[in-house]
C-alpha positions as CSV (number, residue, x, y, z in Angstrom):
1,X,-46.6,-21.6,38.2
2,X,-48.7,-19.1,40.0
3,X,-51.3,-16.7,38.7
4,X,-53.9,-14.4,40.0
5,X,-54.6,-10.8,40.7
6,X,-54.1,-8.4,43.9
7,X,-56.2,-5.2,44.4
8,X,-56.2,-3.0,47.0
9,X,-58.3,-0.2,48.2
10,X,-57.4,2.0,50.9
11,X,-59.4,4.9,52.9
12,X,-56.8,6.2,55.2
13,X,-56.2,9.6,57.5
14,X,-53.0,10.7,57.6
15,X,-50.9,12.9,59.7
16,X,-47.7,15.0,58.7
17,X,-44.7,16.4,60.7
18,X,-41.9,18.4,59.3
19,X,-38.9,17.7,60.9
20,X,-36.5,20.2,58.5
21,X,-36.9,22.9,56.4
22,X,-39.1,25.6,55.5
23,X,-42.3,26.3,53.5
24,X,-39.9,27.9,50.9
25,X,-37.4,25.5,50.4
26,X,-36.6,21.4,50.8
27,X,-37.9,20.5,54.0
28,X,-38.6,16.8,55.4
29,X,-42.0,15.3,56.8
30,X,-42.6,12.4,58.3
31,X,-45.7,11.2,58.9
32,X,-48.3,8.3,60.2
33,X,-51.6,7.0,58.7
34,X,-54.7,4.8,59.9
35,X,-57.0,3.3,58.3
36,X,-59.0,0.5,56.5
37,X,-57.8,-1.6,53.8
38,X,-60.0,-3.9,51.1
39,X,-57.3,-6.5,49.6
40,X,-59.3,-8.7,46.9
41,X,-57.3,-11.7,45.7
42,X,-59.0,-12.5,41.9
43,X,-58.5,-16.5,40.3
44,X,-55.3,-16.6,42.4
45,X,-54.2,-20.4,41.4
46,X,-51.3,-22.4,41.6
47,X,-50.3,-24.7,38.7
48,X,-53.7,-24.3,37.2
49,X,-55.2,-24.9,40.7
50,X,-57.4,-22.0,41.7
51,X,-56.9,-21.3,45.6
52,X,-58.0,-18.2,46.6
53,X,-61.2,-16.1,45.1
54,X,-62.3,-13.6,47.7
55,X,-61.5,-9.9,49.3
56,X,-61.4,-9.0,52.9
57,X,-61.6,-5.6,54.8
58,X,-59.2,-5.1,57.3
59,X,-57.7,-2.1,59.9
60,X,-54.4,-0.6,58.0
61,X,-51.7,1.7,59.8
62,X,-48.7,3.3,57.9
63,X,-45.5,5.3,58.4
64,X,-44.3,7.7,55.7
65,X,-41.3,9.9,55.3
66,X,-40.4,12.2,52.2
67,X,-38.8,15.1,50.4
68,X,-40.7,18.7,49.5
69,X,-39.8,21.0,47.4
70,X,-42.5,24.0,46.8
71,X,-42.6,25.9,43.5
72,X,-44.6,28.8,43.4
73,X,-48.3,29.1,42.4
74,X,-49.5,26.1,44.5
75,X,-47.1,23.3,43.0
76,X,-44.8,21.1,44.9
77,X,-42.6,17.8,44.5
78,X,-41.6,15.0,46.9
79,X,-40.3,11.9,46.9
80,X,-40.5,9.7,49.6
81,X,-41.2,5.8,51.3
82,X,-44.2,4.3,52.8
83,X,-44.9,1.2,54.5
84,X,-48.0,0.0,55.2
85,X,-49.7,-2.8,57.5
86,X,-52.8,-4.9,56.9
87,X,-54.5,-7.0,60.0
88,X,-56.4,-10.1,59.5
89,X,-56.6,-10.5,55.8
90,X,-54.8,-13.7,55.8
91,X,-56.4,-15.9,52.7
92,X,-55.8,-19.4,54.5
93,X,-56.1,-22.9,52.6
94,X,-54.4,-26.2,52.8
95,X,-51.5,-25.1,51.0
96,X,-50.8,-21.4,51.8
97,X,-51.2,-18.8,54.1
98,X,-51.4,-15.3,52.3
99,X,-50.8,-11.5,54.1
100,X,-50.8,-8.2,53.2
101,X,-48.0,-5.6,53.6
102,X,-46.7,-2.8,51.5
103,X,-43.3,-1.5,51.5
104,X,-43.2,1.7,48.4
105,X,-41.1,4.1,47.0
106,X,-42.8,6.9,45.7
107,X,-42.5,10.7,43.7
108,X,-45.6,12.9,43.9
109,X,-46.2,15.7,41.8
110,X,-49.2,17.7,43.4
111,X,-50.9,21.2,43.4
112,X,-52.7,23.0,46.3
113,X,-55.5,24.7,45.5
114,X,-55.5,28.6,46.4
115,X,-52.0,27.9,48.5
116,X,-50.9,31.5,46.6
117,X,-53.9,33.6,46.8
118,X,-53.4,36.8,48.9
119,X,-55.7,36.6,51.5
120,X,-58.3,39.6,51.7
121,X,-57.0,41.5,55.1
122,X,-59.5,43.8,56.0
123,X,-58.3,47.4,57.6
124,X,-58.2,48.0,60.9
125,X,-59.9,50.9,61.1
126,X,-57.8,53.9,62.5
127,X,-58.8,55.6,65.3
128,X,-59.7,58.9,65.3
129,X,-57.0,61.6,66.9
130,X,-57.9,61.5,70.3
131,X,-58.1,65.7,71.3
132,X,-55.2,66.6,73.7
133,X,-55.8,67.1,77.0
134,X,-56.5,71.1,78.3
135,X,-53.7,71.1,80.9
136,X,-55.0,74.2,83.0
137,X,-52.0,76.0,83.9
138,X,-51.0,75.8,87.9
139,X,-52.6,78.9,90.0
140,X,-50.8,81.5,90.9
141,X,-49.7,81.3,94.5
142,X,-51.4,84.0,96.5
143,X,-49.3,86.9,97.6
144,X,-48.0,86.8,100.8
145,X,-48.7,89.8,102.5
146,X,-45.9,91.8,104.2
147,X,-45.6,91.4,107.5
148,X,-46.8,94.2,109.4
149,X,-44.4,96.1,110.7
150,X,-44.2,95.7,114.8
151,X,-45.0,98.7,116.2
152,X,-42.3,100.3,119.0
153,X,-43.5,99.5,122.4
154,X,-44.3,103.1,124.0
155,X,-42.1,105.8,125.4
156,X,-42.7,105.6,129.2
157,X,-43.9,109.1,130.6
158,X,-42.0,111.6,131.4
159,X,-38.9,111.5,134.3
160,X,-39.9,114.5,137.2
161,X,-36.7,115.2,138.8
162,X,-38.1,117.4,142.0
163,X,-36.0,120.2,144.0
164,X,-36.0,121.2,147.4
165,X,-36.9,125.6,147.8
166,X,-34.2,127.7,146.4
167,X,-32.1,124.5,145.5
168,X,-30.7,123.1,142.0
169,X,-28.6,120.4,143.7
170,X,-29.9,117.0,143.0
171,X,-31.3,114.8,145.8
172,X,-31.3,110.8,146.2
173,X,-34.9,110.8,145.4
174,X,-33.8,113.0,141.9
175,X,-30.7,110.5,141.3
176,X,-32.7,107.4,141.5
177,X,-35.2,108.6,139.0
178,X,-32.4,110.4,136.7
179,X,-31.2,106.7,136.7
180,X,-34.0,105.2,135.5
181,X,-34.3,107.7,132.4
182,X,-31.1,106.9,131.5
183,X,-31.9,103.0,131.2
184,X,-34.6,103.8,129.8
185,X,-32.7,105.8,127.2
186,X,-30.8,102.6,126.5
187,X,-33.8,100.6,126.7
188,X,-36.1,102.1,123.9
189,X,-33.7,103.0,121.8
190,X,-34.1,106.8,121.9
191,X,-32.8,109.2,119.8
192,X,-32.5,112.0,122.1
193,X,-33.8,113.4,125.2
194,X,-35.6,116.9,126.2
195,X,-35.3,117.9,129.6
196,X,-37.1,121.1,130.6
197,X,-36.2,123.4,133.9
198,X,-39.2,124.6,136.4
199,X,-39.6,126.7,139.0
200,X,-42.4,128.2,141.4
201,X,-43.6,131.4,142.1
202,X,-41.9,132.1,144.9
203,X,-39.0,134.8,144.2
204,X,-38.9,137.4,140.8
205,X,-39.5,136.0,137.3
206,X,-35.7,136.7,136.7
207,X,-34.7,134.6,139.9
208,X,-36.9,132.1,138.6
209,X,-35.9,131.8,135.3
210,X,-32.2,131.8,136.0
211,X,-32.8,128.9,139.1
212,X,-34.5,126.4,136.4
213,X,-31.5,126.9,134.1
214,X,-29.2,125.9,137.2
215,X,-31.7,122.3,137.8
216,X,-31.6,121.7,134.2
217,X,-28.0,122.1,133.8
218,X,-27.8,120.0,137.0
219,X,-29.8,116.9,135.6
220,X,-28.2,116.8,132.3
221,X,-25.1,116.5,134.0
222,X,-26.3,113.7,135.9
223,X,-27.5,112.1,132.5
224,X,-24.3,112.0,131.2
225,X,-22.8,110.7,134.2
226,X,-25.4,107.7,133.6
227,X,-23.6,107.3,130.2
228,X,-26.0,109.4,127.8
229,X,-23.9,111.1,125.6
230,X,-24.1,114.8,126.1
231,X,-24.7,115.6,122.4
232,X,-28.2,113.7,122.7
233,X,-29.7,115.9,126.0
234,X,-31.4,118.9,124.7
235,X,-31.7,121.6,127.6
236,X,-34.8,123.7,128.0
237,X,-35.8,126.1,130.8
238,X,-39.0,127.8,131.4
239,X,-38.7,129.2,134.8
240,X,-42.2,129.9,136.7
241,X,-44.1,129.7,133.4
242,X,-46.4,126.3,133.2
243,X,-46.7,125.1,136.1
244,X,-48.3,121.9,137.3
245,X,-50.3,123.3,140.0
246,X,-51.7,126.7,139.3
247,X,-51.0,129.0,142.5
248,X,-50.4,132.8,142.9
249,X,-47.4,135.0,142.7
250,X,-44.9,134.2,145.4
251,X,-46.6,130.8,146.4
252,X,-43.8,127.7,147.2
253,X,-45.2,124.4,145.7
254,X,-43.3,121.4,145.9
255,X,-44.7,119.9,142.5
256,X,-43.8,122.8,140.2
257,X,-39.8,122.7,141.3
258,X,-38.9,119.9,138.9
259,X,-37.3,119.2,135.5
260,X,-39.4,117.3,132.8
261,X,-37.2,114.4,131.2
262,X,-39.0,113.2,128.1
263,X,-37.4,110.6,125.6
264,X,-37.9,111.1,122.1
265,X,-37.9,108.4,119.0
């Protein structure tokens, strides 16, 4: 018959894993311990014989794996097993060797201190508006200036058409240049041209007068040979009136027995 007493006393750190669940609801932990273990053995004696009296410290490890079910306000349930292992605390003697393990089936019942208790948040403060950017709006394109109109190149001068004394026919000198008033007609876009009959002061004013309307009758039909259209030759004659060189009455002079052919814009 064998009699005696077992105590232990454990200081352990334990670690916990949950494998399922929530924080809410069931969930399963498993977990694994280390530690140190005091096992006493008290009057432990076998048929009356007393064969162990002493207690011994030694490292512990455990596994664990249970059941949790939260309630509210801090409390929660489990059940769950445990197994624990003591090293070197074998009690020898003659008869017997004696070891330490635990195998244990347990239900807990616990409450967690401040597990419900709204935590203070403070505010983060809110910043202020920040002021919307002043878009300036775009400036206004400067405005293009027109472009100056291009001025017209220049009338050439005045065509002299020259005579030979007494004459109104029109010479190969005079056809060449009533050519070249033409084209230039043509050339700088004229609206019109003048043409003005001279004579000099050789022969009566009468003579005269009638003889330049004979060279300017003569030129403007050499214009519109040269393709100026009739409509745009405007006839003028002035006889022995304006001369280009001034000489007196009854005087030939080469230079004032001409017509004047001026273009006009």
């Amino acid at each position: 018959l064998a009699d005696g007493v077992q105590k232990k006393d454990s200081l352990m750190i334990n670690g916990w894993q949950r494998l399922l669940g929530s924080d809410v609801d069931w969930s399963l932990l498993a977990g694994v311990g280390v530690g140190m273990t005091n096992v006493a053995v008290s009057k432990l004696s076998v048929d009356g014989t007393q064969i162990a009296d002493a207690s011994k410290w030694a490292p512990t490890v455990q596994v664990m794996a249970q059941f949790v079910k939260p309630f509210g306000k801090g409390l929660e349930a489990g059940i769950g097993y445990r197994y624990a292992h003591n090293f070197k605390e074998e009690f020898k003697s003659n008869t017997f060797d004696y070891k330490s393990f635990q195998h244990e089936f347990f239900a807990r019942l616990s409450w967690r201190f401040g597990a419900d208790t709204p935590r203070k948040v403070t505010p983060e403060p809110i910043p202020a508006p920040q002021p919307k950017p002043v878009v300036k709006p775009a400036p206004k394109p400067a405005p293009v200036a027109a472009p100056k109109p291009v001025a017209p190149p220049p009338l050439p001068a005045p065509f002299i058409v020259y005579f030979d004394f007494d004459e109104a026919a029109i010479t190969g000198a005079a056809a060449r240049t009533i050519a070249d008033a033409a084209r230039a007609f043509r050339t700088f876009k004229a609206i019109e041209i003048i043409a003005t009959g001279h004579t000099d002061r050789a022969g009566s004013t009468n003579y005269n007068e009638a003889l330049s309307q004979k060279r300017v009758e003569a030129v403007k039909t050499a214009l519109v040979a040269e393709g100026v259209p009739s409509d745009k030759v405007i006839v003028k004659h002035e006889g022995e009136n304006n001369p280009t060189v001034s000489t007196e009455d009854g005087v030939r002079e080469y230079k004032n027995r001409r017509v004047e052919i001026k273009l006009v814009r």
